[in-house]
N, C-alpha and C positions, 0 to 999 in steps of 0.2 A: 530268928529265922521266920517265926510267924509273921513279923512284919513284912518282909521280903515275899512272901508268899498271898500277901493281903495286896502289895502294891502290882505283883504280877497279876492278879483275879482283876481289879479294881481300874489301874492307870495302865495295864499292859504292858508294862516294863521290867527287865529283868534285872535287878541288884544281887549281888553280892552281898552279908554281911563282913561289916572289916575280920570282925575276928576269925574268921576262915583264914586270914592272914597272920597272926598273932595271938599268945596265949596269953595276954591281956584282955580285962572287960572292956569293951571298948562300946561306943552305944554311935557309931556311924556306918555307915554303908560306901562301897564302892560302884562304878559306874564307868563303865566305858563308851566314849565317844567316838569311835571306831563304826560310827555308820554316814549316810549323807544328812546334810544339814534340814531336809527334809523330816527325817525321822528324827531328830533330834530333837527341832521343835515339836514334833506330835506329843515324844518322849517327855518332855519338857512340861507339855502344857496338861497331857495324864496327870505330871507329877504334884502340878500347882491345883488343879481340880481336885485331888484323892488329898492335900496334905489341908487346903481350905474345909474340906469336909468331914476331916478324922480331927482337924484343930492339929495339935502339937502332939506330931508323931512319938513322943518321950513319953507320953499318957502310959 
């Protein structure tokens, strides 16, 4: 959930983690593409800016 909450602060986007879905450990996140292709790439390009600068979100 900390992750999720760093990428909201950070690249502006809001996730999910999986496990909200399942009571398995699971170490991915969900994401809905349910906006315009606009925001998606904004969404997108937060996500590649905050994941090059945290390195390997799995740390």
């Amino acid at each position: 959930m900390a992750y999720a909450e760093h990428l909201a602060e950070k690249a502006k986007v809001a996730i999910v983690p999986a496990a909200a879905f399942t009571k398995l450990p699971v170490r991915y996140f969900r994401i809905s593409y349910a906006a315009s292709m606009e925001k998606l790439k904004r969404a997108v390009d937060g996500l590649a800016k905050v994941f090059a600068e945290d390195g390997s979100f799995y740390d």
